[in-house]
C-alpha positions, 0 to 999 in steps of 0.5 A, a space after each residue: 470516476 471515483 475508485 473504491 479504496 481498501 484500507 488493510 488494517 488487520 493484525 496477525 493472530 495471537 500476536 501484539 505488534 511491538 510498537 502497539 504493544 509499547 504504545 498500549 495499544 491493542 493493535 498497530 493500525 492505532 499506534 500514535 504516529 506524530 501525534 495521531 494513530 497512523 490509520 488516521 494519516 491514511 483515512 484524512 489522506 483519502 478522504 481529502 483525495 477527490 478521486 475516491 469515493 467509498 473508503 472501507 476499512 478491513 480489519 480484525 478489530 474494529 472498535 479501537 479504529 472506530 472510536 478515531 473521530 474523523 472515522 466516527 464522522 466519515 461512517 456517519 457521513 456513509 462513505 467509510 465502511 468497516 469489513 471483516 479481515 480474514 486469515 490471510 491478506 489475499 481473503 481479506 482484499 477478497 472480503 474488502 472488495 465484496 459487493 464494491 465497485 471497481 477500480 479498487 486502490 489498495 493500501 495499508 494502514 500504516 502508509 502514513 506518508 502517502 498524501 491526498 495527491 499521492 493517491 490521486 497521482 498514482 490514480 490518474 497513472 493506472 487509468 492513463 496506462 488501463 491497467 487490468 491491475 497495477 503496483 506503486 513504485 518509488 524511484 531508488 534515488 528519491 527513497 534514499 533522498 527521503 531516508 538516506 540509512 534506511 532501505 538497502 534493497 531495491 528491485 532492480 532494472 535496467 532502467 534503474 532501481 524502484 521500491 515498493 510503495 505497498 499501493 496497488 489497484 485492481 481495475 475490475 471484478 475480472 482482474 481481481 485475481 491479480 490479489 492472488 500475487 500476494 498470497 504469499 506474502 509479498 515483500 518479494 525484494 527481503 524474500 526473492 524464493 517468493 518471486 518464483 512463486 508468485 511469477 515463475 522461474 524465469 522472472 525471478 531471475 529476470 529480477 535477480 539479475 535486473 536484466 531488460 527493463 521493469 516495463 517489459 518485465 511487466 509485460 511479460 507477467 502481464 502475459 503470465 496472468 492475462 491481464 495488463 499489469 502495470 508498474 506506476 512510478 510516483 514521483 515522491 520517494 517518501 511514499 515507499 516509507 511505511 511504519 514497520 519497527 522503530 527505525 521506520 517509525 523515527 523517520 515517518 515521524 521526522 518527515 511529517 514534522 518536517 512537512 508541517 515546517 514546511 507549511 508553517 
């Protein structure tokens, strides 16, 4: 089975992200992370995963992506495709998803770190658990192994504390409502008011207090919606590391060099 995977490389209106507007770019998803705009990291990553077949690109502003050679070379070759970004990242998954198969695998422009076996990992996990709709966690332990003065903040479980991953998957045109979870805006650990939203009042303080485990607690959100939603633990702490400012920037940097050490 090949997943379809929406890249979300929008920006927000009338404003220029600091790190573009230091690199003199016109928008993030082109800033050069070791030495290359951070999309590309994760376009080469998907297209060298064999789970995945069509890879569309949402965005906003699309010529600066499209002028990226291995875009150019993907379009030409008919397996990337660009749709338009709208106001708000739940209508852009919804344009992202329009006239596409299923399953869709969700992520964003700046997940540099998250390689081809990353993505295979977290899709063969959703399709062994059928689930309806999913979210990509990394373990607390291997975060802080990957970045020890980055993140402070993690949900919190019996079973341990996770970080978000900012990869999901929506196992069919029924489940994609589960986008809807985002409307306002995600980052549910900086923001817990969010939680309440999103899941109701009793899960935010299942959240808050970390009581029972993430698997029930998923569950019990699963019955909330309607469809099976399924935490997915990936095994490398550096996947929940994305390109935010220029604290997240530095440490991206250095772990990709340290990576090409590596194969050197």
């Amino acid at each position: 089975m090949k997943v379809t995977a929406l890249v979300m490389a929008g920006k927000r209106s009338g404003t220029l992200d600091p790190l573009a507007a230091r690199a003199g770019v016109n928008q993030k998803s082109v800033v050069p992370v070791y030495g290359k705009p951070m999309i590309e990291h994760v376009i080469a990553a998907l297209a060298m995963c064999d789970r995945v077949g069509e890879i569309r690109v949402i965005a906003h502003e699309p010529d600066e992506i499209a002028a990226i050679p291995l875009v150019a070379q993907l379009q030409g070759e008919g397996r990337l495709v660009f749709r338009p970004g709208a106001f708000n990242l739940v209508d852009s998954v919804f344009s992202g998803a329009e006239g596409g198969g299923f399953p869709l695998l969700i992520t964003t422009s700046d997940n540099c770190l998250v390689t081809a076996e990353g993505y295979a990992e977290f899709i063969d996990k959703a399709l062994a658990a059928e689930a309806g709709a999913a979210a990509a966690l990394a373990r607390k332990e291997d975060v802080i192994a990957a970045d020890p003065v980055g993140q402070k903040k993690f949900y919190e479980f019996t079973d341990g504390g996770y970080s978000n991953c900012n990869t999901y998957w929506i196992g069919s045109a029924e489940a994609l409502g589960a986008a809807e979870i985002m409307r306002t805006g995600g980052q549910f650990v900086k923001y817990p008011s969010r939680i309440a939203k999103a899941f109701g009042v009793m899960n935010l303080i299942r959240f808050y207090f970390g009581w029972g485990d993430k698997d029930k607690l998923f569950a019990q959100i699963s019955k909330r919606f309607g469809y099976k939603l399924v935490p997915v633990v990936l095994s490398n702490g550096e996947f929940a590391i994305d390109v935010d400012e220029e604290r997240s920037f530095g440490i991206t940097e250095k772990l990709l060099a340290r990576r090409e050490a590596a194969r050197a």
